[in-house]
C-alpha positions in Angstrom: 0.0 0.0 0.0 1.2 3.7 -1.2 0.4 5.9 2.0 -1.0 9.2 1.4 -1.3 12.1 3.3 -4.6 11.9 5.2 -7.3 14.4 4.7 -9.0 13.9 7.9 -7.7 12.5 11.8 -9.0 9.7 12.5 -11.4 10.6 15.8 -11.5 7.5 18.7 -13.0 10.0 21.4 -13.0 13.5 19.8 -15.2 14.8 23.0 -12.8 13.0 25.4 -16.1 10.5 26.9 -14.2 8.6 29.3 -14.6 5.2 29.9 -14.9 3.8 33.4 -13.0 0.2 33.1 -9.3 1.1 33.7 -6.0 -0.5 33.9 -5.3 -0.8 37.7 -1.6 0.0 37.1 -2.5 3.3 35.4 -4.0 4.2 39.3 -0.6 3.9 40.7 0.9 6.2 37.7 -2.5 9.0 38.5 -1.5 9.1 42.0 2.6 9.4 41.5 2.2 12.5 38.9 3.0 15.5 39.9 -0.2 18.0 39.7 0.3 20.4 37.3 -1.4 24.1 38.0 -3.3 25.9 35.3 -4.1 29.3 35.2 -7.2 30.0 37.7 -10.2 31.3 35.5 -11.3 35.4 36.3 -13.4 35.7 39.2 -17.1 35.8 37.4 -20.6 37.0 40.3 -22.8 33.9 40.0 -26.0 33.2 42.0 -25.8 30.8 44.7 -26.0 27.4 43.4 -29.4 25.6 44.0 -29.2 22.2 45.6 -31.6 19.2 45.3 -32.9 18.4 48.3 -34.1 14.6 49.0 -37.5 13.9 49.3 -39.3 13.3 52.8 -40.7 10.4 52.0 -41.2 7.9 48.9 -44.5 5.6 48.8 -45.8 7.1 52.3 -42.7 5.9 54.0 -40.8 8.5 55.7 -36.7 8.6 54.2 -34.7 10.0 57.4 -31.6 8.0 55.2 -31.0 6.1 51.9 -29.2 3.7 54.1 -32.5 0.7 54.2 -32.2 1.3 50.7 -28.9 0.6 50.1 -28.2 -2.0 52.4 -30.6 -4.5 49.7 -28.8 -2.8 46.9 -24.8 -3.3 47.6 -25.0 -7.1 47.9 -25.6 -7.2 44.0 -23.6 -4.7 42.5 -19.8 -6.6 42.1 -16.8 -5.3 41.3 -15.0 -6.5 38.2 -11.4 -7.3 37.9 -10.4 -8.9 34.6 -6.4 -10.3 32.8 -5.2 -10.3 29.6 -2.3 -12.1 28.1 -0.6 -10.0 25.4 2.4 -10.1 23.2 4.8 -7.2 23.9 7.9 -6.9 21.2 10.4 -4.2 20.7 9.4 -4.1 16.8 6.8 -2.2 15.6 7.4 -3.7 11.8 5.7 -6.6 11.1 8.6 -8.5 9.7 11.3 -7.9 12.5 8.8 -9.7 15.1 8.9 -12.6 12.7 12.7 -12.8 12.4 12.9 -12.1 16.4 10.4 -13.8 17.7 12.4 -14.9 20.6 12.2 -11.2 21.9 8.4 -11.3 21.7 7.2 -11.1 26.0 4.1 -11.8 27.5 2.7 -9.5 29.9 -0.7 -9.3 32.0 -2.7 -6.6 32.0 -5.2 -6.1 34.4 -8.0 -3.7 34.8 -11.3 -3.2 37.1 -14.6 -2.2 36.7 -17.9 -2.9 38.5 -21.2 -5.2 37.4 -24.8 -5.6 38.6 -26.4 -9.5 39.4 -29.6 -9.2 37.9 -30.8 -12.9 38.1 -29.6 -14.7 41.1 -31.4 -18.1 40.0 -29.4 -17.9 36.6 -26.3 -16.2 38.1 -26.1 -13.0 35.4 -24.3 -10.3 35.6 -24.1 -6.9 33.2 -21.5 -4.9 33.0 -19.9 -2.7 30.4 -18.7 -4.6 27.0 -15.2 -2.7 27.6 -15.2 -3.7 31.3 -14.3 -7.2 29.9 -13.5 -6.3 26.5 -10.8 -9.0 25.2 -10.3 -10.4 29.0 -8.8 -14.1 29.0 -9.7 -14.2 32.9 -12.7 -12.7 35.1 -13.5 -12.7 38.6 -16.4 -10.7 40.6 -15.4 -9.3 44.2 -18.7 -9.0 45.9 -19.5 -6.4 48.8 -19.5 -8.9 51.7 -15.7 -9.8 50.3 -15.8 -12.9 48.5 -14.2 -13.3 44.7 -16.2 -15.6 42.3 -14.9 -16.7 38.9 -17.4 -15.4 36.1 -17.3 -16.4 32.4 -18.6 -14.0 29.4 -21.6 -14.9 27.8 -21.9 -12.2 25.2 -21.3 -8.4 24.9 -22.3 -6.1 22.4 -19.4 -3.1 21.4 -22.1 -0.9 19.7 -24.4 -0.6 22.9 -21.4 -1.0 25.5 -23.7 -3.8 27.3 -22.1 -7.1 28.1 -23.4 -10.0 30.1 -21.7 -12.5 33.0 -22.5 -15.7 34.5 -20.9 -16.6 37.7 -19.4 -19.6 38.4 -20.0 -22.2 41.4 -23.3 -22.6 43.8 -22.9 -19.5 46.5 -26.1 -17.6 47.5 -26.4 -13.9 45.6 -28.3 -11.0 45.6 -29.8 -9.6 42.7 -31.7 -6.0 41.6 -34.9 -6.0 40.3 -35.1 -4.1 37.1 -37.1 -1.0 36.6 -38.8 0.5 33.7 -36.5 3.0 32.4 -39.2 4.4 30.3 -40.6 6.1 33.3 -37.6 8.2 34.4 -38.4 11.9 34.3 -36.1 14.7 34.6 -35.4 16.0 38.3 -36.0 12.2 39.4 -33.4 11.3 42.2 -30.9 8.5 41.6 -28.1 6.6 43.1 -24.7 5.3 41.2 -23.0 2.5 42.9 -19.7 0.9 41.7 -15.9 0.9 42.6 -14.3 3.8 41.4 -10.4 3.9 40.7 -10.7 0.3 42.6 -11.3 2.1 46.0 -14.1 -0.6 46.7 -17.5 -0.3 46.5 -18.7 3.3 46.5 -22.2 5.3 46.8 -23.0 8.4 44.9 -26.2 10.4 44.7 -27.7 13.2 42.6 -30.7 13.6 39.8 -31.7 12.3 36.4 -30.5 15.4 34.5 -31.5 14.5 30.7 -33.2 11.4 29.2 -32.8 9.8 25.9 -29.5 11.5 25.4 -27.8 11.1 22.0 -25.0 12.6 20.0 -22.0 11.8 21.9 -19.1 11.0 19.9 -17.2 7.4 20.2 -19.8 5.9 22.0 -21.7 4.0 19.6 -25.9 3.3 19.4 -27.2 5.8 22.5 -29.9 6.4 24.4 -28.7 7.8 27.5 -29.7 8.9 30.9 -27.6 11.6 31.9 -26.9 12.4 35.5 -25.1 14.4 37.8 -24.1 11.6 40.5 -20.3 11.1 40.2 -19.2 8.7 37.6 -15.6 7.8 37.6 -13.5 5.5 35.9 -14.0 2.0 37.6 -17.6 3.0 37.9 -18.5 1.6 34.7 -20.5 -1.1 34.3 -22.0 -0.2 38.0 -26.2 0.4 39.2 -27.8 3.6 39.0 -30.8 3.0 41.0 -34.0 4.9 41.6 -35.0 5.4 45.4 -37.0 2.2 45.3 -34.0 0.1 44.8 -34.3 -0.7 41.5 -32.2 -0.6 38.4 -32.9 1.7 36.0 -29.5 2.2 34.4 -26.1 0.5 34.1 -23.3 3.5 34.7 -21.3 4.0 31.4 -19.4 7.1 30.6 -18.5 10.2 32.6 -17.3 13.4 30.5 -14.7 15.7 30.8 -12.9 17.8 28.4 -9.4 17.2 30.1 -10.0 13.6 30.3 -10.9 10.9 32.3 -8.5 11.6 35.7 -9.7 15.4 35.6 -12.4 14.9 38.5 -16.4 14.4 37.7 -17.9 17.5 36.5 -21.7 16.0 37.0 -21.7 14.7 33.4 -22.3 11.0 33.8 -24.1 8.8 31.4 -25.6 5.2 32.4 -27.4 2.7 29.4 -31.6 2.9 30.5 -32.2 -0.5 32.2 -34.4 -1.8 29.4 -32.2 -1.2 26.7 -29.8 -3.3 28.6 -32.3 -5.8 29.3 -33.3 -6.5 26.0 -29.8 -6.2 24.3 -28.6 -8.9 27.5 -32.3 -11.2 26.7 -30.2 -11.6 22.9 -26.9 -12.1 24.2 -28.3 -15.2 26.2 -30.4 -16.4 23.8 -28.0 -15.7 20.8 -25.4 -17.6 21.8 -23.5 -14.0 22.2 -25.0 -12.7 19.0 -26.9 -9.5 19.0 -29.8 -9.3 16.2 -30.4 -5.9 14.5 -32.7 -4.8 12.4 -32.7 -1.9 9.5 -34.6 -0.3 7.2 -32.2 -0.8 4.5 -31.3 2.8 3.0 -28.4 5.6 2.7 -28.8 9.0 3.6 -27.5 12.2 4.5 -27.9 15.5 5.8 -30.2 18.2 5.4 -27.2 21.2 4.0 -27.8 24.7 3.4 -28.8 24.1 -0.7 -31.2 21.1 0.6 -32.5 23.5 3.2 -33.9 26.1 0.6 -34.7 23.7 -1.6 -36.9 21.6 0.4 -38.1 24.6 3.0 -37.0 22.8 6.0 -34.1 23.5 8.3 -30.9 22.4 8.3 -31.8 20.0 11.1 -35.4 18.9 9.7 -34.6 15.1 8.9 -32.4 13.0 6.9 -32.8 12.8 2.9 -33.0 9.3 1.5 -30.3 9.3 -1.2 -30.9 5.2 -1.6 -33.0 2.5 -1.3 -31.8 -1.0 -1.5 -33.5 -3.4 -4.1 -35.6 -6.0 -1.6 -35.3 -3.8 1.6 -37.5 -2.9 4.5 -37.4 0.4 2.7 -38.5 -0.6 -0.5 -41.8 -2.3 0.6 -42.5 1.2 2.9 -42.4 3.1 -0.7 -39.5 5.0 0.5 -37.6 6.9 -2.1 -34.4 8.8 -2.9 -35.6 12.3 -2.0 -37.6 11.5 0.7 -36.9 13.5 3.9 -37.6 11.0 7.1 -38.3 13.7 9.7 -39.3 11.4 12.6 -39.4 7.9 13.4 -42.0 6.1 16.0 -42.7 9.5 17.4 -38.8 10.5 17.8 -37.6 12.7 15.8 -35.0 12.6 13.4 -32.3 15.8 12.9 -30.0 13.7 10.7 -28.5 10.6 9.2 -26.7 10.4 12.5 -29.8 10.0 14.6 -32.0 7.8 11.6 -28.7 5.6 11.9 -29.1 5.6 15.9 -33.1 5.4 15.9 -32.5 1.8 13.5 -29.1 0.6 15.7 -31.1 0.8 18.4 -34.2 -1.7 17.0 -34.4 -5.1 17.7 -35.2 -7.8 14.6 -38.4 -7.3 13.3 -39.7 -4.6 15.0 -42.3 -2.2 13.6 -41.5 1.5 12.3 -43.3 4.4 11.5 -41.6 7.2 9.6 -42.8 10.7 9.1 -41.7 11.6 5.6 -41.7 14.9 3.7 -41.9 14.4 0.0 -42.2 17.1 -2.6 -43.7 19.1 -0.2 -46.4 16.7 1.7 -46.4 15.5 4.1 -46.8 11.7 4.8 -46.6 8.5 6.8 -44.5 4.7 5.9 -44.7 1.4 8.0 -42.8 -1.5 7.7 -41.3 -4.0 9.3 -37.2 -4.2 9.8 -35.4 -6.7 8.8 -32.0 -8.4 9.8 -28.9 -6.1 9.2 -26.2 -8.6 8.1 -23.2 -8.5 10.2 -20.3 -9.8 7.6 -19.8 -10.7 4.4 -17.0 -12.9 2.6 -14.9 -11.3 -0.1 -15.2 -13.9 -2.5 -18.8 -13.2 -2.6 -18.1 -9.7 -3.9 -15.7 -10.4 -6.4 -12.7 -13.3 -6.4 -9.9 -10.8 -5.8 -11.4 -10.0 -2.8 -11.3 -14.0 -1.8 -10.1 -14.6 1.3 -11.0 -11.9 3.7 -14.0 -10.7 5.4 -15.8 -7.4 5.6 -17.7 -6.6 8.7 -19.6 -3.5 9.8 -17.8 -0.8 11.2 -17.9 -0.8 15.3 -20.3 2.4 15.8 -18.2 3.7 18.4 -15.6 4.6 15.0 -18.8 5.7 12.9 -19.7 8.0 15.7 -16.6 9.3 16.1 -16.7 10.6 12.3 -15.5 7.5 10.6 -17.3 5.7 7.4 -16.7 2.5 5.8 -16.5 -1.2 6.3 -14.1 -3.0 8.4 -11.8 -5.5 7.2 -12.5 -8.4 10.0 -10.1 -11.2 8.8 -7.5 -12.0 6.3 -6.7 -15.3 5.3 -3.3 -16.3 5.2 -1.9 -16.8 1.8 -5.1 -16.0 0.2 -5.7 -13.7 -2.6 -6.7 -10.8 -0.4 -3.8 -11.1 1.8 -1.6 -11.5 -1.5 -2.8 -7.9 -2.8 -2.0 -6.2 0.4 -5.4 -6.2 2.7 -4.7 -6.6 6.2 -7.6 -7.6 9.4 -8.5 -3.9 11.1 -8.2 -2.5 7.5 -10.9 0.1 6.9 -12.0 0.8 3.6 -13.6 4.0 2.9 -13.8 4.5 -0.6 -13.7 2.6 -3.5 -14.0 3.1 -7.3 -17.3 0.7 -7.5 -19.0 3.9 -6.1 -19.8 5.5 -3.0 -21.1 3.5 0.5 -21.9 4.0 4.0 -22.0 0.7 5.4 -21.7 -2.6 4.6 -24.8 -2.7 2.2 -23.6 0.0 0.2 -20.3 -1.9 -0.1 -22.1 -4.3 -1.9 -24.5 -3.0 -4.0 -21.5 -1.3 -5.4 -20.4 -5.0 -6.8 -23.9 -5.5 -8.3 -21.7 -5.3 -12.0 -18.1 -6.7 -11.2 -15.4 -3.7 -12.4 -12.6 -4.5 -14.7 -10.3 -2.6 -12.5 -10.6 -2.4 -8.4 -9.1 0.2 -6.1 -10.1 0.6 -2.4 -9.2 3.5 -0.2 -8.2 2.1 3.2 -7.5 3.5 7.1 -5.0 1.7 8.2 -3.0 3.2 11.9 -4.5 6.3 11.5 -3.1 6.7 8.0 -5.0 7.0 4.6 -4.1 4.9 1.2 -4.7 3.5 -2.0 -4.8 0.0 -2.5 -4.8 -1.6 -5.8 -6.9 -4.7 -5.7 -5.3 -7.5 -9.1 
């Protein structure tokens, strides 16, 4: 591969969203360096700060202390500590580590986060997909001391929700799971977890937003946003209503100078029944999560579509394709079409339509609001499966050999398009014309694409010549496919 000079940085977390798993060596390095001052900001007259004040009582019962509460919560919220094995060598190049293999060490990484028992019969936990993200080992500390060994049974990247069994016969404690739907705005709530792997900790504070979307690098969202403190080890952890009950799994805290800065009341947790019902696949899957979609591109209202249509810039998502045989195609959707709400919710973009159908399970029922040459009208269909790979050789024999996948949303919402390269074959004729596994291709000369469906319509007629634009360590080329 010839690289270029790329046009664009690749963004991982371009609003700094920090993650609450952590490496538990990284706590030792936080606490040894040196604080370093920064210029104190001018003095500004603010009005006194208004505090939320608790409640007197909740269902008739007086609430002197969240303590009763608590005391049936703690018992099933865990704390995670997970190992990996990996291969450290000196050599960055491919072909030294080969020739030296002998200077190739093993090392263990460890890191910590927290979980929540949810079924005590069936012994499951959830937890964060990158609290356990590529672990080889998992054990569970609970609040009473013990440590448990735990096996994965499934995690999904683009919803951050993954789901634990633990091992042996001991008695647990689990949370009853609350319907998320009902959160309002002002509603009190309590995070537990184990932040910076302190040990089990309790934070308070108020639902501050519901149904919060937009965030960049964190894949398919539908957050609650709070300000109880959410720090790393958190993640993974119970936000609980006053009841008891779980209404969120505690994801993401975010500040601008990262995730050792302090909480700044900007925490995110996954509602409880989004979690449920992406954890009901994982089990029942075999660790594969079902997604449905409405099988379309589109794109964003600009300034030219704006006049043209008379809607603003934000007012939906124009259809720009509609694949042959596709959810969309039996709706009557077509190119032109501006979807301006979904089931109720609206829609200010490709980036939420793309959200809105990531966040749909198989087969579910959609309603679109659609603007078309002015009217104003209303499309139902039914979703259907989103494929989640697709061999090479089924595109086009120089291809053969590797394996295209869809791009992890955390990367397509941090500003990155295309399809990933999942696997190469060894000796095959991908691997023999250059394409490596975490390729991402981004272009080709078959025509444009968005996802993985686009990258195969575009091989409806097979070209004479094949080129595909690839992302490969942050850097952009061209890669001539013979």
């Amino acid at each position: 591969m010839t690289p270029t000079r790329p046009r664009t940085t690749l963004l991982v977390l371009a609003a700094a969203a920090a993650f609450g798993g952590f490496v538990a060596t990284g706590a030792r390095e936080l606490f040894d360096r040196d604080a370093q001052a920064a210029p104190a900001p001018p003095a500004l007259a603010l009005p006194a700060p208004t505090v939320g004040a608790l409640p007197a009582s909740v269902a008739g019962q007086p609430l002197p202390s969240l303590a009763p509460m608590l005391a049936r919560v703690t018992p099933a919220v865990v704390s995670v500590h997970t190992k990996q094995r990996v291969r450290v060598s000196p050599f960055a190049d491919p072909f030294f580590r080969r020739m030296f293999p002998e200077l190739t060490q093993e090392r263990i990484n460890e890191s910590l986060g927290s979980g929540v028992i949810v079924d005590a019969e069936r012994r499951l936990i959830l937890t964060n997909h990158h609290v356990i993200e590529g672990a080889d080992q998992v054990s569970v500390t609970l609040a009473d001391g013990r440590t448990l060994q735990a096996e994965s049974l499934g995690s999904d990247p683009d919803t951050d929700v993954a789901v634990m069994r633990v091992l042996g016969s001991e008695r647990l404690s689990a949370l009853p799971l609350a319907n998320s739907d009902q959160l309002r705005v002002g509603d009190f709530v309590v995070a537990v977890g184990n932040p910076f792997g302190i040990g089990q900790t309790v934070t308070s504070g108020i639902v501050s937003a519901v149904g919060r979307s937009g965030l960049p690098g964190l894949g398919f969202q539908n957050f609650i946003q709070t300000d109880a403190s959410i720090n790393p080890g958190n993640s993974g952890g119970a936000l609980v209503n006053l009841n008891g009950e779980l209404v969120g799994i505690n994801t993401a805290s975010f500040n601008p100078r990262g995730s050792y800065a302090g909480n700044i009341g900007l925490g995110f947790a996954i509602p409880s029944n989004l979690a449920r019902s992406i954890a009901e696949q994982l089990v029942k899957n075999k660790g594969v999560v079902r997604r449905g979609t409405l099988g379309l591109e589109s794109q964003d209202i600009d300034e030219r579509l704006s006049r043209a249509l008379g809607v603003p810039a934000d007012g939906g998502a124009v259809v720009t394709r509609v694949y042959p045989g596709s959810a969309a195609e039996r709706a009557g959707l077509r190119s032109g079409d501006v979807i301006t709400a979904a089931n109720g919710q609206r829609i200010a973009g490709r980036d939420a339509l793309r959200n809105f159908e990531g966040l749909q399970t198989l087969g579910s029922r959609v309603t679109l609001d659609v603007l078309r040459d002015g009217r104003r009208l209303q499309l139902s269909t039914g979703l259907q499966e989103l494929p989640r790979s697709l061999a090479g050789g089924e595109l086009d024999p120089r291809l053969a050999g590797a394996t295209f996948a869809e791009l992890p949303e955390r990367l397509r919402a941090a500003g990155l398009g295309g399809v990933l390269v999942e696997a190469v074959a060894r000796g095959s004729r991908a691997a023999q014309n250059g394409l490596q596994p975490g390729d991402v291709v981004v272009a080709a000369n078959t025509g444009a694409f968005a996802d993985l469906a686009g990258f195969r319509a575009g091989f409806t007629q097979r070209p004479s010549e094949l080129a595909l634009q690839i992302v490969r360590g942050g850097r952009q080329g061209v890669l001539p496919i013979r």
